[in-house]
N, C-alpha and C positions, 0 to 999 in steps of 0.2 A: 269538554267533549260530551253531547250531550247521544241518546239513545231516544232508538225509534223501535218500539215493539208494534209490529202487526198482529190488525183483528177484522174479522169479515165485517165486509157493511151489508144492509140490504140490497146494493145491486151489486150482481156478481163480476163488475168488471171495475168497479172501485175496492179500494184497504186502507183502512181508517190506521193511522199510524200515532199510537199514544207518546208523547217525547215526555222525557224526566226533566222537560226547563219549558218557560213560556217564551211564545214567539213575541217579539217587540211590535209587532206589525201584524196586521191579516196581510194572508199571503192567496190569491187569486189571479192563475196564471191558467188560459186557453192555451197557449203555443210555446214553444222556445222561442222564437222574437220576441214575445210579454216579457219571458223570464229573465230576457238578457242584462236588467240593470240588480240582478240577485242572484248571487253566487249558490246559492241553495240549490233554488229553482233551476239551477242551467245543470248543477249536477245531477239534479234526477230526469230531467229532459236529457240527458246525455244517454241514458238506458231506452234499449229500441222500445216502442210501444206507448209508450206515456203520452197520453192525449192530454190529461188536464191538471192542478194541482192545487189545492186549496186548503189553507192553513190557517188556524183562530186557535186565541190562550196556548194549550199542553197537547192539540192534536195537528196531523197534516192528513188530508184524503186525498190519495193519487187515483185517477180514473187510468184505465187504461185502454187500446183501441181493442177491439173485440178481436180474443185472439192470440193474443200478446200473452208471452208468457210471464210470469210472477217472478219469479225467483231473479232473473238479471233487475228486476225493479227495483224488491224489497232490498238487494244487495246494494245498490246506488242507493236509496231512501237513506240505507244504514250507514253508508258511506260519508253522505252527505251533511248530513244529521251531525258525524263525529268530528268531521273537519268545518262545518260552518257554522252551526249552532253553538 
C-alpha cells in the first residue's frame, strides 16, 4: 500500500505527488483512452478534471483542466496510489 503526499509545482494547475515506493515504469498519460492499459492511471482519470499524468522513480504530477477542483484529485491520487502501487 503505497502513499502519495501532495506538494505545489510551479504551475498552478499541476501537484507533484511524492510516493514512498518507485514506479516500475514512467507513467505518461494525455487522456483516459492512454490510460486504459494502467489500472493507476484510470483510477486518477476517474476524478472530474484530470487532463494529464505523468510519473518517473518516487513521484507522479497530475495536471488538471483549469478550474478543476483539488481535493476530489488528490483523494483519487491517494486512492489510487494505495490499491495500485
Amino acid at each position: 500500500m503505497a502513499t502519495a503526499e501532495p506538494s505545489p509545482s510551479p504551475n498552478p494547475n499541476a501537484l507533484r505527488f511524492q510516493l514512498d515506493v518507485t514506479l516500475p515504469d514512467t507513467l505518461s498519460f494525455n487522456s483516459e483512452a492512454e490510460a486504459a492499459s494502467n489500472p493507476f492511471a484510470q483510477a486518477v482519470f476517474a476524478a472530474p478534471g484530470v487532463a494529464a499524468i505523468f510519473g518517473v522513480n518516487d513521484f507522479v504530477t497530475v495536471t488538471r483542466t483549469a478550474g478543476a477542483a483539488w481535493e476530489p484529485i488528490v483523494e483519487a491520487v491517494q486512492a489510487a496510489a494505495a490499491e495500485h502501487l
